[in-house]
C-alpha positions in Angstrom: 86.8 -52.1 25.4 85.3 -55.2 24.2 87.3 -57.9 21.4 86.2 -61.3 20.4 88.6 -64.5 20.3 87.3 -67.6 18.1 83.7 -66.3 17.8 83.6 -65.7 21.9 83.4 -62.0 22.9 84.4 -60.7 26.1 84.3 -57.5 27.7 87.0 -55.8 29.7 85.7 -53.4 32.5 89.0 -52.0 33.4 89.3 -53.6 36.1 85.8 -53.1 37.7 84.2 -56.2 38.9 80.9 -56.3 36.8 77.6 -56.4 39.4 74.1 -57.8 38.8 71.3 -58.4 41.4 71.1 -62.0 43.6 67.3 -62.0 41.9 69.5 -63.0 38.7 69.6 -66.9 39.5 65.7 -67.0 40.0 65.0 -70.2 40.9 68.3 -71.9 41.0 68.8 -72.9 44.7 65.1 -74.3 44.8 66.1 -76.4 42.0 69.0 -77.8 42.4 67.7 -78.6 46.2 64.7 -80.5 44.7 66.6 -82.7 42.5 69.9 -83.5 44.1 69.1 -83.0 47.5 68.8 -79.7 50.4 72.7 -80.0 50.7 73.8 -79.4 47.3 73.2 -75.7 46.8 75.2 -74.7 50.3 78.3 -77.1 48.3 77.8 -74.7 45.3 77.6 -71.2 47.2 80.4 -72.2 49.4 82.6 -72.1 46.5 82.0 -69.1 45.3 82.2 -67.6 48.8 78.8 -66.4 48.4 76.1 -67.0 51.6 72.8 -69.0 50.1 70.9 -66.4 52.3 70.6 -64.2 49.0 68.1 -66.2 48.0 66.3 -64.1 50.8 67.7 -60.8 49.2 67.0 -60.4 45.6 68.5 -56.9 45.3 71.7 -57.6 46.7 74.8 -56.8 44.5 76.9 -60.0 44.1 79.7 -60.3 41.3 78.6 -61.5 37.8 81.3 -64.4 37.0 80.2 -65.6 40.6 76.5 -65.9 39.0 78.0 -67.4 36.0 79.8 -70.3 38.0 76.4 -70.8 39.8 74.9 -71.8 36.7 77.2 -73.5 35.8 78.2 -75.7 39.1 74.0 -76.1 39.2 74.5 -77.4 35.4 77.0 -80.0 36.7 75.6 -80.9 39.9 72.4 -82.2 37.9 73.8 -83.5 34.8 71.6 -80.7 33.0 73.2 -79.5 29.5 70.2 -76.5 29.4 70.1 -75.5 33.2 70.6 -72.3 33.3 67.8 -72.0 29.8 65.1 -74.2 31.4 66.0 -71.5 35.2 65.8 -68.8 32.8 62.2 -69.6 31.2 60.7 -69.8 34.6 61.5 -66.2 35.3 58.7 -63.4 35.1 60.0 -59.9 34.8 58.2 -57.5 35.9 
């Protein structure tokens, strides 16, 4: 079931958690480490309780609001208002 509140839809998965691959945040760890230094992106996978060793496995299920909250900790962390759109245009698909 999906519904929309103010212009902002959601979905509801019944209570599934919704999946997507680790390969989803492309090149965020590398970034954030570059510009606000190699301690930063363990701070920002620590709180979602997620080990920054998926950057090592692309294919690994994680939760999708815990990708969401990547982007957007990495968006804070650096002050970045388009963050996870500049990540984004990096990425190749094969």
């Amino acid at each position: 079931m999906s519904f929309c509140v103010k212009g902002a839809c959601n979905v509801s998965y019944s209570g599934s958690t919704p999946l997507v691959q680790a390969k989803g945040f492309g090149g965020l760890p590398e970034r954030v480490e570059r510009e606000a230094g190699e301690r930063v992106p363990f701070d920002i996978f620590e709180k979602e309780k997620l080990p920054l060793a998926l950057r090592e496995a692309p294919n690994m299920p994680m939760p999708l609001h815990s990708m969401a909250s990547l982007f957007a900790r990495g968006a804070d962390a650096l002050d970045c208002r388009t963050f996870g759109l500049d990540i984004g245009e990096q990425m190749t698909h094969p």
